[in-house]
C-alpha positions as CSV (number, residue, x, y, z in Angstrom):
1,X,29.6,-3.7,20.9
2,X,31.3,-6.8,18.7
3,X,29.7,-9.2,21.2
4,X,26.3,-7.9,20.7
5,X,23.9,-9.5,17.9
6,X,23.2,-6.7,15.2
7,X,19.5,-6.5,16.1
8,X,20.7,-5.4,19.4
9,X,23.3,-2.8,17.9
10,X,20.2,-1.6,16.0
11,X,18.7,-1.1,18.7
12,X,20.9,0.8,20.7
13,X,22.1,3.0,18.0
14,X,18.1,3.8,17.2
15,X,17.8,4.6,21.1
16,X,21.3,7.1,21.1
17,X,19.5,8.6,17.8
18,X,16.0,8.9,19.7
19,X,16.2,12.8,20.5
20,X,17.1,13.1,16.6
21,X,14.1,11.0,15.3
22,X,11.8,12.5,18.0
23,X,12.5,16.3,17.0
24,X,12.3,15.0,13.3
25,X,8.7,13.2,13.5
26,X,7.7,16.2,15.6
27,X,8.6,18.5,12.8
28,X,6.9,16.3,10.4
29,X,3.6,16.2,12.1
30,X,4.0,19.9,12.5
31,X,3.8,20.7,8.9
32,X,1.6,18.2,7.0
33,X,-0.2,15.0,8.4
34,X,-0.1,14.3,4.6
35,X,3.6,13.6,4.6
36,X,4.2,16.5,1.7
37,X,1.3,14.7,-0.5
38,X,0.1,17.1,-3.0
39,X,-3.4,16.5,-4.8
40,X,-3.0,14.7,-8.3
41,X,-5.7,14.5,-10.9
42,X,-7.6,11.2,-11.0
43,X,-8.4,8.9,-14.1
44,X,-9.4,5.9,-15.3
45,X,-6.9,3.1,-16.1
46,X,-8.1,0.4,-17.6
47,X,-12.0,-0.7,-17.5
48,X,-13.7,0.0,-14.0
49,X,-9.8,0.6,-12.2
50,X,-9.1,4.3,-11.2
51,X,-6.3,6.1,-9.8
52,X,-7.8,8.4,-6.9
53,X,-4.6,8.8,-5.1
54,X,-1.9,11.5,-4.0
55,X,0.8,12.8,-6.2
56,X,3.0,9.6,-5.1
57,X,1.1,7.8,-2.5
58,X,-1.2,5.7,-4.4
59,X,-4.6,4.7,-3.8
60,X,-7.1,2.4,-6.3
61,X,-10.8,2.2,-7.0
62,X,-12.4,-0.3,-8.2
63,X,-15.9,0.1,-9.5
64,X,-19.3,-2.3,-9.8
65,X,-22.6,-2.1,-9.9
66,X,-23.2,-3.2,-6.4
67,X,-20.2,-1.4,-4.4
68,X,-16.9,-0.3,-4.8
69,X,-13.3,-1.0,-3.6
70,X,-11.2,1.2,-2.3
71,X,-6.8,0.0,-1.9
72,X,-4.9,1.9,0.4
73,X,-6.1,4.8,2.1
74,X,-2.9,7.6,2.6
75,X,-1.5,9.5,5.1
76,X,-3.5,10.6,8.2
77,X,-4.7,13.9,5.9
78,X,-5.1,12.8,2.1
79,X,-8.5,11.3,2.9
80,X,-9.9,14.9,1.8
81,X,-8.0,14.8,-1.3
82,X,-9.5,10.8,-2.1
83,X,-12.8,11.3,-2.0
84,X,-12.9,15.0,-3.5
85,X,-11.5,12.8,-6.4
86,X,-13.8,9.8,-5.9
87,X,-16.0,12.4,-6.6
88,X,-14.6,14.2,-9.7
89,X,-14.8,10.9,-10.9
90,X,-18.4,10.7,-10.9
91,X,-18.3,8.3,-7.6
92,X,-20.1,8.3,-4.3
93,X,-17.2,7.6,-0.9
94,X,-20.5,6.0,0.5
95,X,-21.0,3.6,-2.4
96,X,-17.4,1.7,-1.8
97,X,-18.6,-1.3,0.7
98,X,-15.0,-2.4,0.9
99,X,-11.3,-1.3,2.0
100,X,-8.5,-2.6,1.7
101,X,-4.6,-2.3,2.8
102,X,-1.3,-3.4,1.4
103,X,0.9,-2.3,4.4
104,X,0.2,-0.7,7.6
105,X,2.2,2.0,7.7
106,X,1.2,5.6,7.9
107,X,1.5,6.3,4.2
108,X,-1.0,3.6,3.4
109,X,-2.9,2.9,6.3
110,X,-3.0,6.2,8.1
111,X,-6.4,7.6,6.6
112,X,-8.5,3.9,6.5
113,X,-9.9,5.3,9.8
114,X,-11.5,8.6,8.2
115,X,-12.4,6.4,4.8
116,X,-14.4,4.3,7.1
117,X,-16.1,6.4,8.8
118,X,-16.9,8.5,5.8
119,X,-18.3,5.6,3.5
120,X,-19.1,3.1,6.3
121,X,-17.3,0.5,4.3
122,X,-15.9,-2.5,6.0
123,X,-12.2,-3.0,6.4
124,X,-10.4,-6.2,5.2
125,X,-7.2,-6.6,5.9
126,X,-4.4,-9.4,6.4
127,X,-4.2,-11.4,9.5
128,X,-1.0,-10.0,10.2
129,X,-1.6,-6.8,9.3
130,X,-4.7,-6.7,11.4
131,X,-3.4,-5.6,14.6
132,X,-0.9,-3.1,13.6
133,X,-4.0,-1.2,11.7
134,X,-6.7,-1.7,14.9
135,X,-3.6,-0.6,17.0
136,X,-2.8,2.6,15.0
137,X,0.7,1.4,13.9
138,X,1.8,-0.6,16.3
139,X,3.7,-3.1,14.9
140,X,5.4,-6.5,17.4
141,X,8.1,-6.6,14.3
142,X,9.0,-2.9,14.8
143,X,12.1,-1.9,16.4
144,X,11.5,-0.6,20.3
145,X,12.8,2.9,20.0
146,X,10.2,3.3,17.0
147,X,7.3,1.8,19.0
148,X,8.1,4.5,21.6
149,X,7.5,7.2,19.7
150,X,3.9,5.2,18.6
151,X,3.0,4.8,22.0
152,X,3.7,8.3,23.0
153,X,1.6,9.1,19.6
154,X,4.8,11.5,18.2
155,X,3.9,9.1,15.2
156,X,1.3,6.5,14.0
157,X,-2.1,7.3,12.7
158,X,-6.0,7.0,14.0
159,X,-6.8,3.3,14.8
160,X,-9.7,2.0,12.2
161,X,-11.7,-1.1,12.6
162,X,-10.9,-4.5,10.7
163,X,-14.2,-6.4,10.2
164,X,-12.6,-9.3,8.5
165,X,-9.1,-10.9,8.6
166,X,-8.6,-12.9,5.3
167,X,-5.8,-15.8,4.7
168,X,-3.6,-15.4,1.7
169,X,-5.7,-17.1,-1.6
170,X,-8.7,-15.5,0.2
171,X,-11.1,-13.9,-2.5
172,X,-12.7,-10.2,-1.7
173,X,-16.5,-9.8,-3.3
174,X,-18.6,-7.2,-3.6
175,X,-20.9,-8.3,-6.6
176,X,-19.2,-9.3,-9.5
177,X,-16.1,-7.8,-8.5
178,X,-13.8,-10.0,-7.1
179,X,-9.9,-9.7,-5.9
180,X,-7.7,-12.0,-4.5
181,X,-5.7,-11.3,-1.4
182,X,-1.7,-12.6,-2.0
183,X,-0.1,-12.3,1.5
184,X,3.6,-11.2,0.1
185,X,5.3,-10.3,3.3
186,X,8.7,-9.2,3.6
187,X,8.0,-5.5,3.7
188,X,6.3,-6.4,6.4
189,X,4.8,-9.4,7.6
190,X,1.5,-9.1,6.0
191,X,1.9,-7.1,3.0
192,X,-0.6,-7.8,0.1
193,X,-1.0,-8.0,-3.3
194,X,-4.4,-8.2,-5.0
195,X,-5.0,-10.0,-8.4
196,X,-7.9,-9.1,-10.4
197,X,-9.7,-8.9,-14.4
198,X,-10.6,-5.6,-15.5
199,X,-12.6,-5.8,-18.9
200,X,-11.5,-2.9,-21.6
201,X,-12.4,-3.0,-25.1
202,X,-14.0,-6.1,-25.0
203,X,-10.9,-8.0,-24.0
204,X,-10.0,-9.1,-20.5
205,X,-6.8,-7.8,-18.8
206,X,-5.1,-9.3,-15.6
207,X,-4.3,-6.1,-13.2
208,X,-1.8,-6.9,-10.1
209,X,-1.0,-4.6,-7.4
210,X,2.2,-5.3,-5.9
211,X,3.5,-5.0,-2.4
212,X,6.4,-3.4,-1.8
213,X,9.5,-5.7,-1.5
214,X,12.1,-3.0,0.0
215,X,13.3,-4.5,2.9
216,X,13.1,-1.5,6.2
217,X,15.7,-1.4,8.5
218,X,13.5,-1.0,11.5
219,X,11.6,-3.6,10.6
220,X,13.7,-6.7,9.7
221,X,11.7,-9.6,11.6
222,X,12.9,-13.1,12.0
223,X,12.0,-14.8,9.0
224,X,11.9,-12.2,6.5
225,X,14.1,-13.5,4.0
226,X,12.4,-16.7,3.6
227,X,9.1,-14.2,3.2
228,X,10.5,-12.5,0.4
229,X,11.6,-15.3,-1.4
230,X,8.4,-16.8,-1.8
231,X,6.7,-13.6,-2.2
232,X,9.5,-13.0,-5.8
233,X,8.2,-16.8,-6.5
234,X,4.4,-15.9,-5.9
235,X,4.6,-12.7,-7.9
236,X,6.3,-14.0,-10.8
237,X,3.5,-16.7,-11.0
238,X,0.8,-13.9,-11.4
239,X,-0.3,-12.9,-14.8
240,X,0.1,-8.8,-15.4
241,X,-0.9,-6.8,-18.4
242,X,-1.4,-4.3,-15.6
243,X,0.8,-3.5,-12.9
244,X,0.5,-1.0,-10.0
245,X,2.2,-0.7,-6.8
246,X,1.6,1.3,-3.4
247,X,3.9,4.5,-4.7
248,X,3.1,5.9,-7.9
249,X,6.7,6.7,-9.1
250,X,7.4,3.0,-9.0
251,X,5.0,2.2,-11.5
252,X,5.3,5.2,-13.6
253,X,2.3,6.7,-12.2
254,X,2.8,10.1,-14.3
255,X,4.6,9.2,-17.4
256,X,1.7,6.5,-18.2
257,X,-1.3,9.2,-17.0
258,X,0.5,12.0,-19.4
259,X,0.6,9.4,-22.4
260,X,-2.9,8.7,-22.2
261,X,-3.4,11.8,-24.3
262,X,-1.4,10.6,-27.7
263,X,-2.0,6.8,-27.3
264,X,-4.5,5.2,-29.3
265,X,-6.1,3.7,-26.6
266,X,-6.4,5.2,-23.3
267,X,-5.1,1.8,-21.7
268,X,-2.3,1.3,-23.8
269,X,0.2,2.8,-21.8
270,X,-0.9,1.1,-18.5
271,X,-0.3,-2.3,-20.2
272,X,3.2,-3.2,-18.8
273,X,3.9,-6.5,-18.2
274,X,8.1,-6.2,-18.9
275,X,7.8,-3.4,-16.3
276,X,6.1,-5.7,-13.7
277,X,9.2,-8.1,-14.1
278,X,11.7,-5.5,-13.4
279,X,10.0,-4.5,-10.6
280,X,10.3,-7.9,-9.1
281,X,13.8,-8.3,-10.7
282,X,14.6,-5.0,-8.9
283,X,13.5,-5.6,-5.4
284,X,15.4,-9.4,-5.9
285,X,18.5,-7.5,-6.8
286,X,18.4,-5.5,-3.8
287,X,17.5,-8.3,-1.4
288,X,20.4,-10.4,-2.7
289,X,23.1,-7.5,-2.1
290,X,21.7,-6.5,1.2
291,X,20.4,-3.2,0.7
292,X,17.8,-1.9,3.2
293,X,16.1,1.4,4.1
């Protein structure tokens, strides 16, 4: 197989491994459409930002008097476990007027469909994320023994309904909450950060939630390096007292929510700024030795 480019090799070696990831996914889907996500106790962050996610996969509200916003919506199942703690929060599922996504795969994208229909919010989402969410996970840039198995349904997640396709710089409003979209690709091809003010204290702090800059093996598309190199520049560029990302142990999810309880300030922990420059540092480091998953 020397002759043959290594997307090909990929390619074939997915397809000899097909009954393997077939059986696997099948057993997956078997057991939990929440991919093993157990409930995790919501809280506040900083100002009107709360954590209403899973015990890793994470997923953000963001409050205001004239609608919320809801990042990231889980696996296929956690949508139960969201808005049970929208609610225990004192929140309304029906008052957030906006979703959005940072990648479309099933661990972030997977319960937008039920969110939707449950709070009739619209769905914002990247251009290029767009059609792999309205197509339930089918992504172009996906490797063709993967997109089997999302034809065939053995994997993917319920299609949901994009009413608006923003450009990266794009601002999201609902009232005087505002976000703005920062189309990071390299993860995928239209993974997005959000920048945005949160007011605690009377002061002002600069929250950013990162894309994930892990480069997928399945889903290395042409032009990806050049992606992530801009996406390290256009990261570095944004201000962060608060940082976030789409899984919670990346970001110290845990060890920040359990030192709420001796920290003079409920916020302080949150505010992290030297660990949102090792995050980038990190996923650089593993771009520039070649590491994939």
């Amino acid at each position: 197989m020397r002759h043959l480019s290594k997307r090909w090799r990929r390619v074939i070696m997915l397809g000899l491994a097909l009954p393997l990831l077939v059986f696997l996914f099948v057993q997956w889907r078997a057991g939990s459409a929440r991919g093993g996500q157990r409930y995790a106790e919501p809280f506040r962050i900083a100002g009107n930002l709360y954590y209403v996610g899973a015990n890793d996969v994470a997923v953000f509200l963001i409050t205001g008097p004239e609608g919320h916003v809801l990042i990231d919506g889980g696996y296929p199942g956690t949508p139960p476990m969201i808005i049970a703690s929208i609610a225990k929060l004192g929140f309304d599922i029906r008052d957030v007027k906006v979703l959005l996504n940072s990648d479309p795969h099933a661990d972030h994208a997977g319960g937008l469909a039920a969110l939707q229909k449950a709070s009739g919010a619209q769905l914002w989402a990247s251009a290029a994320s767009a059609d792999a969410i309205v197509s339930g996970g089918d992504d172009p840039d996906i490797l063709l023994p993967i997109r089997v198995l999302i034809w065939t349904r053995l994997i993917g997640f319920p299609a949901a309904r994009v009413d608006r396709r923003f450009e990266d710089g794009d601002t999201i409003r609902v009232g005087p909450v505002a976000l703005t979209a920062h189309v990071t690709g390299g993860h995928t091809r239209g993974c997005t950060s959000y920048s945005f003010p949160v007011r605690e204290g009377g002061r002002e702090l600069q929250v950013v939630s990162a894309c994930s800059l892990v480069v997928l093996e399945v889903l290395r598309y042409q032009g990806y390096e050049a992606d992530l190199e801009r996406s390290f520049r256009v990261l570095r560029s944004l201000p962060a007292d608060i940082w976030v990302t789409s899984h919670g142990r990346l970001w110290g999810r845990y060890r920040k929510f359990t030192a709420r309880a001796t920290a003079r300030h409920p916020s302080d922990p949150f505010i992290d700024p030297a660990g949102y420059r090792a995050y980038i540092d990190s996923g650089e480091a593993r771009f520039r030795r070649g590491a994939v998953q």
